[in-house]
Residue frames as qw, qx, qy, qz and C-alpha x, y, z in Angstrom:
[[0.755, -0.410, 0.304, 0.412, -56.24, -24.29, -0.12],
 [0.081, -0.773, 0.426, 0.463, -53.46, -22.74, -1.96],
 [0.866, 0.210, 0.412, 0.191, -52.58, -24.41, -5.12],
 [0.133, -0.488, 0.556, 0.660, -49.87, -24.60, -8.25],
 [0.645, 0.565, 0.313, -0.409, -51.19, -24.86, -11.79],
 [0.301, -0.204, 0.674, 0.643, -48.59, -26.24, -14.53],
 [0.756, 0.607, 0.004, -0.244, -50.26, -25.79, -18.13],
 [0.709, -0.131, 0.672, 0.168, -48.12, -28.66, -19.67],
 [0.608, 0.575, 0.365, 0.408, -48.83, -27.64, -23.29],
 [0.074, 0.996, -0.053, -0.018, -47.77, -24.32, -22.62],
 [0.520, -0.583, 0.579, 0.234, -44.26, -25.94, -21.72],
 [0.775, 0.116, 0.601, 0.158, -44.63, -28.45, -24.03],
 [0.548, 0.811, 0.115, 0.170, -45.11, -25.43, -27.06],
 [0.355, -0.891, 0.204, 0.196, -42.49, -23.50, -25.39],
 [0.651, -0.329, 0.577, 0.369, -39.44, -26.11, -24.96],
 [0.743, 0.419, 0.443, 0.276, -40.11, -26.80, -28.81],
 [0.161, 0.981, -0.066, 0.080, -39.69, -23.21, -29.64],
 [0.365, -0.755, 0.527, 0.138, -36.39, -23.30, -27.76],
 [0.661, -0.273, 0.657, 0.241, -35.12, -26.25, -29.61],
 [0.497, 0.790, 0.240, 0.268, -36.49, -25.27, -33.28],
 [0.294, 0.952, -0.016, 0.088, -34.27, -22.23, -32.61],
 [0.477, -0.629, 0.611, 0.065, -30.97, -23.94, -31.03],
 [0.951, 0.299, -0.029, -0.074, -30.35, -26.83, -33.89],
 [0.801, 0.338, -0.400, 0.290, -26.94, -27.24, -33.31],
 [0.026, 0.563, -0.613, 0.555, -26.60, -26.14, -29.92],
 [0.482, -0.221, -0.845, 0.067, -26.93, -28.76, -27.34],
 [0.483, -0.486, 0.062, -0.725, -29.66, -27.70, -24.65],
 [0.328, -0.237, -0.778, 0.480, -29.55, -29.22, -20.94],
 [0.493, -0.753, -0.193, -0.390, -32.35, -27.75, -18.45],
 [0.059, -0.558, 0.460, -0.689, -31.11, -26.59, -15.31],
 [0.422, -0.484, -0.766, -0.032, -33.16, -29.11, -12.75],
 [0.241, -0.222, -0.477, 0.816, -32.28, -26.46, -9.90],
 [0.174, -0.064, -0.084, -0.979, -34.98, -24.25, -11.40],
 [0.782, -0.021, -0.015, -0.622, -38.05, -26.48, -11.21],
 [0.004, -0.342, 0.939, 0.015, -37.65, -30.37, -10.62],
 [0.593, 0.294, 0.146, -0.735, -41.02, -31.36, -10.72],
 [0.548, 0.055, 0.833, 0.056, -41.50, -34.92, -11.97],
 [0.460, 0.709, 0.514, -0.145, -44.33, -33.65, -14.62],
 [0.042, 0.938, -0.156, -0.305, -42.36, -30.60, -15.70],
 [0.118, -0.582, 0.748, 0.298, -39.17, -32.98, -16.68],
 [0.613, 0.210, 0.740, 0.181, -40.99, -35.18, -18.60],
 [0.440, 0.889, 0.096, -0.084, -42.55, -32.43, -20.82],
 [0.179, -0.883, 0.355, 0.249, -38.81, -31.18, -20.84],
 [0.688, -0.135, 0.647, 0.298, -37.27, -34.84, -21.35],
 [0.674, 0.563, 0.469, 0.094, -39.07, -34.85, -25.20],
 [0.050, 0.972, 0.212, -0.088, -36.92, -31.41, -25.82],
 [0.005, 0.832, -0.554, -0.013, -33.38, -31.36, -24.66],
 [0.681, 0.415, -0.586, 0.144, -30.41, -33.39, -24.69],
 [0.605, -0.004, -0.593, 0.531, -29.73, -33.59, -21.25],
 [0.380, -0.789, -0.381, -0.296, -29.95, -32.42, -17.58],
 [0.485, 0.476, -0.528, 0.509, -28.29, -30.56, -14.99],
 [0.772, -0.582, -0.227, -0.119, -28.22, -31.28, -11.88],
 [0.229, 0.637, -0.466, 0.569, -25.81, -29.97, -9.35],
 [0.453, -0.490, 0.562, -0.489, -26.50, -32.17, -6.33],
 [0.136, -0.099, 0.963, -0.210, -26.66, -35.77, -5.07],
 [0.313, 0.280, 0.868, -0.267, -30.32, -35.89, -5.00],
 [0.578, 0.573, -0.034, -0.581, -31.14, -33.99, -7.51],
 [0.095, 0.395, -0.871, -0.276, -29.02, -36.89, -9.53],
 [0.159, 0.185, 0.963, -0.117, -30.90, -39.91, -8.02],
 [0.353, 0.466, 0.384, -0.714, -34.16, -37.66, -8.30],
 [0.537, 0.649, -0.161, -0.514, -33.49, -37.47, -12.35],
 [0.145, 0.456, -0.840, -0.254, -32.05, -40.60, -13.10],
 [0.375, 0.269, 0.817, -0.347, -34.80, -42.59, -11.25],
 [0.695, 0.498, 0.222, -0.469, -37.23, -40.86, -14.05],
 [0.702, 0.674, -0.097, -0.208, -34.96, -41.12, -16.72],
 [0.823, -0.313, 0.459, 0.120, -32.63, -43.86, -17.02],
 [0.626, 0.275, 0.424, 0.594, -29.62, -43.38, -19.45],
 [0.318, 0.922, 0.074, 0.208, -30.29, -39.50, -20.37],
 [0.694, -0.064, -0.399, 0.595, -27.47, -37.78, -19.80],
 [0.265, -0.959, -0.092, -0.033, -26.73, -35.40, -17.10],
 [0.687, 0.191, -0.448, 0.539, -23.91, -33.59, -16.15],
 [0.630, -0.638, -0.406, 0.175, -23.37, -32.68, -12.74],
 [0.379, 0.432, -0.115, 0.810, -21.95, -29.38, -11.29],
 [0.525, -0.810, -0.088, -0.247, -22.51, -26.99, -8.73],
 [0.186, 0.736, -0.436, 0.484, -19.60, -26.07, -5.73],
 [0.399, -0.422, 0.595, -0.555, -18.72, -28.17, -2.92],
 [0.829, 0.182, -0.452, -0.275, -19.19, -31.29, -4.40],
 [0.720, -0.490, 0.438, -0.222, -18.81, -34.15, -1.84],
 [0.038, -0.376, 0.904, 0.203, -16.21, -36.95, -2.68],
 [0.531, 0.241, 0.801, -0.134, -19.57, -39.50, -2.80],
 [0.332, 0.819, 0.086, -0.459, -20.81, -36.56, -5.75],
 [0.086, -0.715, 0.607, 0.336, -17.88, -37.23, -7.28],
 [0.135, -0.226, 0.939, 0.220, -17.95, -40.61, -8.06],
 [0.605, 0.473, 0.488, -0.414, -21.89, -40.33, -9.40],
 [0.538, 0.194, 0.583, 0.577, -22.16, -41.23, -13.13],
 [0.270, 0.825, 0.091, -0.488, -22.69, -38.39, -15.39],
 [0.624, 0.697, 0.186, 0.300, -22.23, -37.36, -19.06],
 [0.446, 0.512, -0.268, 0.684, -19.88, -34.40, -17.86],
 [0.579, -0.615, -0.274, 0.460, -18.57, -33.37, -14.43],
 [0.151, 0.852, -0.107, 0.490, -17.96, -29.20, -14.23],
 [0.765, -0.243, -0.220, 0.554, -15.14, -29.46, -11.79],
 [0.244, -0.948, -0.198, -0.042, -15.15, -26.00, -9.60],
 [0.116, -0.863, 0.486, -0.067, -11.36, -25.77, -8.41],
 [0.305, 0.659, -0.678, 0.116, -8.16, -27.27, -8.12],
 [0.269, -0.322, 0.785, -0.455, -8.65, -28.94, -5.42],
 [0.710, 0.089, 0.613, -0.334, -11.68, -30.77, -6.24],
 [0.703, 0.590, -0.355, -0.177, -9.80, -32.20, -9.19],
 [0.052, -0.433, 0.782, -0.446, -7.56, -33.57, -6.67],
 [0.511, 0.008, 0.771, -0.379, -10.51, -35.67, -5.25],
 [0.772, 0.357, -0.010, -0.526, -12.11, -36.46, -8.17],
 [0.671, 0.467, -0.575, 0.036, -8.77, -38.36, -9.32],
 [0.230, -0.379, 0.774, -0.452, -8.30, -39.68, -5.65],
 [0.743, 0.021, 0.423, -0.519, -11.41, -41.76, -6.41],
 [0.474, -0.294, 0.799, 0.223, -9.82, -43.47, -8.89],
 [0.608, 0.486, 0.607, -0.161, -13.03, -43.71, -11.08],
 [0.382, 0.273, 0.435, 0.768, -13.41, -42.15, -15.17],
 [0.178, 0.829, 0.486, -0.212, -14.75, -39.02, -15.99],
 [0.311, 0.599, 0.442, 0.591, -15.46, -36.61, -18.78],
 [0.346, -0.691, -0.398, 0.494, -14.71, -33.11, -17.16],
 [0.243, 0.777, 0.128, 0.566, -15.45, -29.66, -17.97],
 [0.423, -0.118, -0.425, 0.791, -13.51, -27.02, -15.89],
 [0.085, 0.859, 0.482, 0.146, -15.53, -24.12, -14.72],
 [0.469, 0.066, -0.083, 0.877, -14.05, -20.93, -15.44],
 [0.260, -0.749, -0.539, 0.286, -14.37, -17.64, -14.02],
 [0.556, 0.282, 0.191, 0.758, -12.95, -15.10, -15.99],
 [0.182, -0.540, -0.212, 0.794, -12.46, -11.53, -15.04],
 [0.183, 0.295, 0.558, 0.753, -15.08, -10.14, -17.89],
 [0.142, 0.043, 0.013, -0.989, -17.83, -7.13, -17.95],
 [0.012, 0.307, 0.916, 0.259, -20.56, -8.33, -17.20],
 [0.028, 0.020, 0.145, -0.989, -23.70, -5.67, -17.66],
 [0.572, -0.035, -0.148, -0.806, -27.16, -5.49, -16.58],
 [0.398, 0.023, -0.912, 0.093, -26.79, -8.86, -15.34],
 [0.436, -0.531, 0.252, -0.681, -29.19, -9.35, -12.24],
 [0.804, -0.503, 0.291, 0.126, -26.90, -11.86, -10.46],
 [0.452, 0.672, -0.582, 0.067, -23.51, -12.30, -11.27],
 [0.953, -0.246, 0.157, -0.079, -21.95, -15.76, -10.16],
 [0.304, 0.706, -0.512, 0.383, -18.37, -14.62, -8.68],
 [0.391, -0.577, 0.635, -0.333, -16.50, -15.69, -5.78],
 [0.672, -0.286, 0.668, -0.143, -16.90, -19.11, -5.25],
 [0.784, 0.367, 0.374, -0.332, -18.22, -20.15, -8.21],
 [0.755, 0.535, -0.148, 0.350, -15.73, -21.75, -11.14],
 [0.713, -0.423, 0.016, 0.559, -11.74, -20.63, -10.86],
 [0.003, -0.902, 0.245, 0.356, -9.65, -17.94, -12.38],
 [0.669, 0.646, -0.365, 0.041, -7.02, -18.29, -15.07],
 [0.169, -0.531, 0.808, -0.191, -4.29, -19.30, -11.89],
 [0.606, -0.144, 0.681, -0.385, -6.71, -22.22, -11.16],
 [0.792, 0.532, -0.184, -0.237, -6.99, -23.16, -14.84],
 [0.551, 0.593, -0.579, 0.096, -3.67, -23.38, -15.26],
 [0.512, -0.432, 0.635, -0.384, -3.17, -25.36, -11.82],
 [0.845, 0.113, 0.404, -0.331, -5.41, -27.91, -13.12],
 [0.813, 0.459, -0.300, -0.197, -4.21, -29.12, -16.96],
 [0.000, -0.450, 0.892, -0.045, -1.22, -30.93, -15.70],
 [0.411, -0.161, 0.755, -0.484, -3.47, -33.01, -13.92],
 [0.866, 0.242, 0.251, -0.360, -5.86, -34.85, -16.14],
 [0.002, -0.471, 0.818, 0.330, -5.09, -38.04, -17.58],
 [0.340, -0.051, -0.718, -0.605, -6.05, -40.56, -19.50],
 [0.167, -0.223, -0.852, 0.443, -9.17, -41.35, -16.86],
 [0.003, -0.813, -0.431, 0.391, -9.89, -38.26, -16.23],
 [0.480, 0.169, 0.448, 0.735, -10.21, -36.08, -19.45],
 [0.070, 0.604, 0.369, -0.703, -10.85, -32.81, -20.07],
 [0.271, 0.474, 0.832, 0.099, -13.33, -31.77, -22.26],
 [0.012, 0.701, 0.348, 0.623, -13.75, -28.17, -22.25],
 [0.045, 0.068, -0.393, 0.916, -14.84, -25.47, -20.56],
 [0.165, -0.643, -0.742, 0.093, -18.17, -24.61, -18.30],
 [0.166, -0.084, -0.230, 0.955, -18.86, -20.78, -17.54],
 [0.222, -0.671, -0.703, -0.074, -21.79, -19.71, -16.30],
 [0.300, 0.080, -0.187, 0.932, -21.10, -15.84, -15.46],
 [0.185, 0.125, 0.196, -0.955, -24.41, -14.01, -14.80],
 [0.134, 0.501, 0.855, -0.005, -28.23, -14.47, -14.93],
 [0.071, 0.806, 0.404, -0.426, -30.84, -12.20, -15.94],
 [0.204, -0.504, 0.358, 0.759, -29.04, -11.02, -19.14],
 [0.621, 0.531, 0.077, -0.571, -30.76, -10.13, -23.12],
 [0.905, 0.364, 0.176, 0.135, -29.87, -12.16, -26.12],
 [0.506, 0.752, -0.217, 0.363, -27.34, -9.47, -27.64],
 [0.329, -0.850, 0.343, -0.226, -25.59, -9.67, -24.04],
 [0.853, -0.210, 0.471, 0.080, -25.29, -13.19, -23.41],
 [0.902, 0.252, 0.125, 0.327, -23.50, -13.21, -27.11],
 [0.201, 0.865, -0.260, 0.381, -21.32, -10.59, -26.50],
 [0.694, -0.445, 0.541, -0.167, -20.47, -12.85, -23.24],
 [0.898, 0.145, 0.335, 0.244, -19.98, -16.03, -26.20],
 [0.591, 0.772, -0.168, 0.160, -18.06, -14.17, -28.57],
 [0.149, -0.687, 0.691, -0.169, -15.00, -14.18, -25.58],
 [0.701, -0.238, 0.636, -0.216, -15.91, -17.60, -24.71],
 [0.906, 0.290, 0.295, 0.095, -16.21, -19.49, -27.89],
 [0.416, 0.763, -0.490, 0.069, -12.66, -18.05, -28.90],
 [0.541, -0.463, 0.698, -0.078, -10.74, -20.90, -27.56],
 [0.380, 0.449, -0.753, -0.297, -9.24, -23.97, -28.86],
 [0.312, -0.122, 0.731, -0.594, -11.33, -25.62, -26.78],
 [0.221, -0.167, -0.817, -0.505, -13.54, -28.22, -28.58],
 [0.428, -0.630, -0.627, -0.164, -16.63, -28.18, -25.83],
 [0.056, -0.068, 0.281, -0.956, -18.13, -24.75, -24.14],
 [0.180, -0.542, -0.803, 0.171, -20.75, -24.62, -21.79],
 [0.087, -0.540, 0.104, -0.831, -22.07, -21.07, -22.16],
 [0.027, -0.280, -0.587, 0.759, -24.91, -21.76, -18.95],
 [0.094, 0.735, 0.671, 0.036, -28.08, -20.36, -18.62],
 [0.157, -0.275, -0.002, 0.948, -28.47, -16.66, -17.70],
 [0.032, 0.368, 0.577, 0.729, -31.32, -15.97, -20.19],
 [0.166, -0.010, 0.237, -0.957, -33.33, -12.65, -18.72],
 [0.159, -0.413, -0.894, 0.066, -36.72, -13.18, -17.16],
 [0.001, 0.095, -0.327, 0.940, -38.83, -10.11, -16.62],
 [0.015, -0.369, -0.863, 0.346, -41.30, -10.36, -14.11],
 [0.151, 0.574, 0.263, -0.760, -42.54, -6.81, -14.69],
 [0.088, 0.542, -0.616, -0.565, -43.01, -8.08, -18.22],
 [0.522, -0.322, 0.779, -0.130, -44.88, -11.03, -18.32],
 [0.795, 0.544, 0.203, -0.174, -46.12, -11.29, -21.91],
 [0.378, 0.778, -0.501, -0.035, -42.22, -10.80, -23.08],
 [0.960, -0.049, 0.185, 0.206, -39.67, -13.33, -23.86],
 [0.375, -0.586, 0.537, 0.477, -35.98, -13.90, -24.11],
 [0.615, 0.651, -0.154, -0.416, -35.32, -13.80, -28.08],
 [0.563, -0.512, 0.611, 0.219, -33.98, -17.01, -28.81],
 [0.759, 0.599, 0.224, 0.124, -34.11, -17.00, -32.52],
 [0.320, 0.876, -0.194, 0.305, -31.45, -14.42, -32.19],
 [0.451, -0.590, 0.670, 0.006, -29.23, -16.05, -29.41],
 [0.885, 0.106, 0.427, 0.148, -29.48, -19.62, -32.03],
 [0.688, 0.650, 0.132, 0.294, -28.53, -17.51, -34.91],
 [0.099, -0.841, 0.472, -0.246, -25.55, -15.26, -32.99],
 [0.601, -0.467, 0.646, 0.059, -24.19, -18.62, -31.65],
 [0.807, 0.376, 0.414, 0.191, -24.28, -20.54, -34.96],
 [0.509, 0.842, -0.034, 0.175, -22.40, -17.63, -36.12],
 [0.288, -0.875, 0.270, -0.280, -19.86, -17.74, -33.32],
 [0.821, -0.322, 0.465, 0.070, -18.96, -21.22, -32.83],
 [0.004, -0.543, 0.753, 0.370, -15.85, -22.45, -34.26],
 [0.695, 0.342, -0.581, -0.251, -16.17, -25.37, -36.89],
 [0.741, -0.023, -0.668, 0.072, -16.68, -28.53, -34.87],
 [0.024, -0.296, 0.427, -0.854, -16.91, -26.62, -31.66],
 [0.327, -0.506, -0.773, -0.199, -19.23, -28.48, -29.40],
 [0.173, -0.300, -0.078, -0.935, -21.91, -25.60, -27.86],
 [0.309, -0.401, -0.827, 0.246, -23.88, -26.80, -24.77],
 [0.249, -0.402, 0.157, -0.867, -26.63, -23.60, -22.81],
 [0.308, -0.303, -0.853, 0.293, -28.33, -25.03, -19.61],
 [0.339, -0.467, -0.123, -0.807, -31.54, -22.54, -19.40],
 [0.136, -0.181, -0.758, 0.611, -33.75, -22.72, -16.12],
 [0.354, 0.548, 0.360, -0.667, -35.91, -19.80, -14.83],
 [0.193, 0.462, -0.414, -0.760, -36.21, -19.31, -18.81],
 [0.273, -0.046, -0.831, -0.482, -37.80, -22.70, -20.07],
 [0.252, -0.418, -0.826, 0.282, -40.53, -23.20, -16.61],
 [0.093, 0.218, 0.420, -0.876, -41.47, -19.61, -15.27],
 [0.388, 0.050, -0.128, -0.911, -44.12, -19.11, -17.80],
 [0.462, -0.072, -0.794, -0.388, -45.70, -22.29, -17.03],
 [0.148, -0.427, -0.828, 0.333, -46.52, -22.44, -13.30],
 [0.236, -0.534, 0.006, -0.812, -49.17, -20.35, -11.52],
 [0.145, -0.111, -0.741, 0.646, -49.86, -19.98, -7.83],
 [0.339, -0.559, -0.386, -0.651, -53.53, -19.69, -7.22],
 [0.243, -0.326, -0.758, 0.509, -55.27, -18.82, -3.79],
 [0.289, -0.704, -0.569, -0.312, -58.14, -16.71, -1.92],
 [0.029, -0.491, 0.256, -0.832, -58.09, -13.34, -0.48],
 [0.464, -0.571, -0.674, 0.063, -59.46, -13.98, 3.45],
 [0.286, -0.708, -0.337, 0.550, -58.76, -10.46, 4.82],
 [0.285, 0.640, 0.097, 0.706, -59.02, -6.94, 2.85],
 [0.484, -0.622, -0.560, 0.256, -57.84, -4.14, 5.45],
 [0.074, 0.870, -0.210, 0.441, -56.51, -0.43, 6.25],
 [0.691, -0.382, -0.280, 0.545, -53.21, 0.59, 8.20],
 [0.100, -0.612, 0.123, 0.775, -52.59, 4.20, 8.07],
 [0.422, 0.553, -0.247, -0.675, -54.48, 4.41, 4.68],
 [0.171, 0.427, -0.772, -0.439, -52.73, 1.85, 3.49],
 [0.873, 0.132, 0.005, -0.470, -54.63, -1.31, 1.74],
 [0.020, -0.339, 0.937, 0.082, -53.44, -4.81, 2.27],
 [0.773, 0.118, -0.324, -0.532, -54.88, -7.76, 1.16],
 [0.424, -0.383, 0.799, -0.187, -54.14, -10.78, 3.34],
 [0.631, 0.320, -0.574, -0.412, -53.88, -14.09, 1.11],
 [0.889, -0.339, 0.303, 0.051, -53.60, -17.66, 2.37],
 [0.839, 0.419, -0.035, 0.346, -50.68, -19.24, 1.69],
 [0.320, -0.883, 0.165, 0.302, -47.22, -16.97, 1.39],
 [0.438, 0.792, -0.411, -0.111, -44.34, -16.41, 0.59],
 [0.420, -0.389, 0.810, -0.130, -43.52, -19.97, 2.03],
 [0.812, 0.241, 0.519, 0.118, -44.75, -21.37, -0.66],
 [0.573, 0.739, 0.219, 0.279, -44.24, -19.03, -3.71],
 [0.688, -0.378, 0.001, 0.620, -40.45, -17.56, -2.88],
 [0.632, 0.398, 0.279, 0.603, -39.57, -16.00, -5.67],
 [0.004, 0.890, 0.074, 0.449, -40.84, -11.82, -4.90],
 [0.668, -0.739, 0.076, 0.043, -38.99, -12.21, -2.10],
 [0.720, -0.183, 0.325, 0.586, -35.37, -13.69, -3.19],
 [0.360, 0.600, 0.321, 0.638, -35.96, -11.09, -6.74],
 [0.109, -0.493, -0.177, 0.845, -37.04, -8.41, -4.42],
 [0.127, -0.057, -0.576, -0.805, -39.83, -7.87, -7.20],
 [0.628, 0.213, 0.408, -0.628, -43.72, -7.56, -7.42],
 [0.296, -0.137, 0.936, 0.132, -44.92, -10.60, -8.59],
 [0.227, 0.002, -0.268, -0.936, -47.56, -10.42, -11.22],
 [0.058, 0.338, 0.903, -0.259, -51.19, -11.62, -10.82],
 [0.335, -0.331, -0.661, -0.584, -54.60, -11.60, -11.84],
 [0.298, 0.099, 0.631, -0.709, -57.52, -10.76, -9.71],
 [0.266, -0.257, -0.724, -0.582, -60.42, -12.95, -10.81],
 [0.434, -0.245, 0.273, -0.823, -64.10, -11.80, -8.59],
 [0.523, -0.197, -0.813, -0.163, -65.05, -14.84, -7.24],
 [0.437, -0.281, -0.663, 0.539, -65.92, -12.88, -3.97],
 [0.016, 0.709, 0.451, 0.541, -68.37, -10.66, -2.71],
 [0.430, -0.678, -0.313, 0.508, -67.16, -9.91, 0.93],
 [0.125, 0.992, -0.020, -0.001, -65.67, -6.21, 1.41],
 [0.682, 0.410, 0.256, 0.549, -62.99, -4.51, -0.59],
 [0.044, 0.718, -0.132, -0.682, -61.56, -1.76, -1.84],
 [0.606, 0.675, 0.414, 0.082, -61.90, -0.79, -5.74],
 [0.596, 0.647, 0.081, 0.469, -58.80, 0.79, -7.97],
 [0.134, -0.901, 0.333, -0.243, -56.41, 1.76, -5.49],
 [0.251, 0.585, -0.740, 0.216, -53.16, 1.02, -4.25],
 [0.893, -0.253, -0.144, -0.344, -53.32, -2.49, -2.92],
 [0.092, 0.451, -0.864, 0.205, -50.17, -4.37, -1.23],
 [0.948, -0.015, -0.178, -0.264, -50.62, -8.65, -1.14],
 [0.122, -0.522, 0.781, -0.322, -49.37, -10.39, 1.61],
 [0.588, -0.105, -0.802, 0.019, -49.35, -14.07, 2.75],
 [0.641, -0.579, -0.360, -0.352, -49.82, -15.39, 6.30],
 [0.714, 0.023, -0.369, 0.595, -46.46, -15.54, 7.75],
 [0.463, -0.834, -0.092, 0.285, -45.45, -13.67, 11.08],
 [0.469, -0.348, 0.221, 0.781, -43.07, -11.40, 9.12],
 [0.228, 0.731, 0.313, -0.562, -43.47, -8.35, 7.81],
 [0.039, -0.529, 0.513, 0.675, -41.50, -9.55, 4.71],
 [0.353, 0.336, 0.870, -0.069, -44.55, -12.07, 3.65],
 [0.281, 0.618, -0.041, -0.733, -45.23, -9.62, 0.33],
 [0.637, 0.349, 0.674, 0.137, -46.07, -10.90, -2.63],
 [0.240, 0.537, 0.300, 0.751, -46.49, -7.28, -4.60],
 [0.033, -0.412, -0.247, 0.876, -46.64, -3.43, -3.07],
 [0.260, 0.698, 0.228, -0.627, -49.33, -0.63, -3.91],
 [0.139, 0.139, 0.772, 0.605, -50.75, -2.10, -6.89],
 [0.350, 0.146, 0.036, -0.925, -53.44, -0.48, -8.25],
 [0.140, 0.069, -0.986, -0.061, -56.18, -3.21, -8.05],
 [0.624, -0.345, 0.189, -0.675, -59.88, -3.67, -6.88],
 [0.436, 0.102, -0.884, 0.132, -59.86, -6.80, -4.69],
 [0.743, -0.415, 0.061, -0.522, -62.89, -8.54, -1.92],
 [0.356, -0.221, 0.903, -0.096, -62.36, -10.97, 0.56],
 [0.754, 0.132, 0.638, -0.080, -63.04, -14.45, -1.44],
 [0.672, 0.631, -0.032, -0.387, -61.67, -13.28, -4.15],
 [0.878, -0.156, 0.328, 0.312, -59.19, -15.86, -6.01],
 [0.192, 0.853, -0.270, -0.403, -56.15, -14.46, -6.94],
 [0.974, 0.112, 0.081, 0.177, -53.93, -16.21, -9.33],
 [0.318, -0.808, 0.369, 0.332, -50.04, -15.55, -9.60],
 [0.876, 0.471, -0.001, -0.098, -48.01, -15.65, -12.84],
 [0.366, 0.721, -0.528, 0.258, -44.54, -16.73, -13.74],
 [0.623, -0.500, 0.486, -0.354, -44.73, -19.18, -10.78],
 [0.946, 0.291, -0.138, 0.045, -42.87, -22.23, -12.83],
 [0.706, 0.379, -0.387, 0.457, -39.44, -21.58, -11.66],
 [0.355, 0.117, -0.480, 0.794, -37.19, -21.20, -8.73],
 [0.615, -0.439, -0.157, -0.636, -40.90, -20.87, -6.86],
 [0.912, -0.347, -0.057, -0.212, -42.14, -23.92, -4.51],
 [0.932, 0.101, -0.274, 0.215, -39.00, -25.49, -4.70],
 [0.356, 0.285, -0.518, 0.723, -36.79, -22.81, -2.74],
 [0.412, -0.631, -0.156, -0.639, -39.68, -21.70, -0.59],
 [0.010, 0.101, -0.829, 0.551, -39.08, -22.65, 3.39],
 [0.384, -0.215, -0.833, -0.335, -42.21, -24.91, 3.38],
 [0.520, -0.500, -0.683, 0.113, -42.72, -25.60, 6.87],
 [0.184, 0.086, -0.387, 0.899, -41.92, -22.39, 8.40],
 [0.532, 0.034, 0.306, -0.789, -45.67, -21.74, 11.13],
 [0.154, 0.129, 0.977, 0.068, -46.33, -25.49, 9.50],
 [0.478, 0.463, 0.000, -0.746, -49.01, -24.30, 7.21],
 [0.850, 0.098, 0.517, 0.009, -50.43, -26.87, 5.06],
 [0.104, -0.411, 0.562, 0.710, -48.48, -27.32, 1.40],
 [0.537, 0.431, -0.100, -0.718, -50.32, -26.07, -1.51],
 [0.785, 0.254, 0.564, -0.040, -51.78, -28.70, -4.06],
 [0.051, 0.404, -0.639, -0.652, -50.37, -29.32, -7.83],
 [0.682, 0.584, 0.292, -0.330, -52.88, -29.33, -10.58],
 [0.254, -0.389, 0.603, 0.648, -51.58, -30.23, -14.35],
 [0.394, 0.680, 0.290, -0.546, -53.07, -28.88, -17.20]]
């Protein structure tokens, strides 16, 4: 059977790293990237706080940890959403400032803003719906009162971006008279890469130079604090030819392990010989799951020698992995979690 593999100290060395090099910025995890029960304790010892951008992801993290704070965000926020406690509420548009004060209730609200900046090399950018424009800014400030106070700004503008980007993104953002800025996550993952890291000695020390003097500095990381902790292990059951080509057939899929699929990347991985059936040996190899679709890829014409039984293991499989995957799709059983 198919299985995930947290290494728990590997997180555990990680997170520290991140927070040794952030000392005066406040540091929320993303939950959307990994929620994992095991994962957010290691996490809990680390940061200040969690985000969480749904209903159940709320109950999900408040149930472990009673009192931390979270602050709640995400688009389309239901009027029940609304009235959930939280540390800060990122409040998407005009309108749902409107319901938030219809409920009658307090809250501590950052606006999210969408500002019309350059954003390069980004691999997502998080326009259109997401936060409001400078019209919807100004819409909103009449409106808060002593209840419902505003706090700052949220802006989350783009994922997948290097240290010297993301602060070339803060240097606009932390010019405001604004006393609390959410910069967001964004911090660049590369799959094709998997011994490299995002340099956050040099994003702590570029923001510590950037923030204003009592300026309060929040970053909500994700794919960036989990990917390098999971792996996906499993067992080659079919090596074959199609017109030349070599495919390995895996159990499992991309119904469990999303990610090469939503990135539109080859997903790295280890081939360890625990099998002796036939193979092929240092040629182009393409690793597919079991799904009736022909988009069930995992990585293209790697160069690779691989036998049926042999067990492959997938890295970088800690974030935005099991948790978006369409589980039940041909109702295949769901893979086991190991912690290490």
């Amino acid at each position: 059977m198919p299985a995930y593999v947290y290494d728990l100290s590997a997180l555990d060395e990680h997170a520290a790293s991140v927070r040794w090099a952030l000392p005066d910025i406040e540091l929320y995890y993303a939950v959307k990237a990994n929620p994992d029960p095991e994962l957010l304790r290691v996490l809990a010892r680390h940061v200040d706080g969690f985000e969480v951008s749904s209903g159940g992801e709320h109950a999900h993290v408040a149930a472990l940890f009673p009192g931390m704070p979270l602050a709640l965000g995400g688009p389309g926020k239901t009027d029940a959403e609304l009235r959930l406690p939280c540390h800060r509420l990122h409040v998407e548009s005009p309108g749902e400032l409107r319901r938030l004060l219809a409920t009658g209730r307090e809250a501590d609200v950052l606006l999210r803003i969408n500002p019309d900046l350059p954003v390069e090399g980004a691999a997502l950018t998080m326009d259109g719906p997401f936060g409001m424009d400078e019209a919807g800014v100004e819409e909103c400030l009449p409106l808060f009162t002593d209840q419902v106070r505003l706090r700052g700004l949220h802006a989350h503008l783009a994922s997948g971006l290097d240290a010297d980007r993301l602060l070339g993104l803060a240097e606009r953002l932390l010019d405001t008279d604004h006393a609390e800025v959410n910069l967001g996550g964004g911090m660049a993952v590369d799959y094709a890469a998997p011994d490299e890291r995002f340099d956050w000695a040099g994003y702590g020390a570029g923001l510590a130079k950037l923030r204003r003097a009592g300026q309060r500095v929040r970053v909500e990381p994700g794919r960036a604090l989990t990917a390098y902790c999971g792996h996906y292990v499993t067992t080659v059951v079919d090596v074959k030819r199609v017109r030349g080509q070599a495919y390995a057939v895996l159990l499992g899929g991309t119904h469990h392990l999303r990610t090469p699929v939503t990135k539109g990347h080859d997903q790295p991985f280890t081939v360890l010989p625990t099998g002796g059936g036939p193979g092929v040996t240092d040629e182009p190899v393409t690793l597919v799951g079991q799904l009736c679709t022909p988009k069930d890829v995992f990585a293209r014409n790697i160069v690779t020698s691989v036998r049926v039984g042999d067990t492959v293991v997938f890295a970088m499989a800690g974030a935005y992995a099991w948790n978006i995957s369409h589980h039940d799709f041909l109702m295949h059983p769901h893979p086991a979690f190991h912690y290490v």
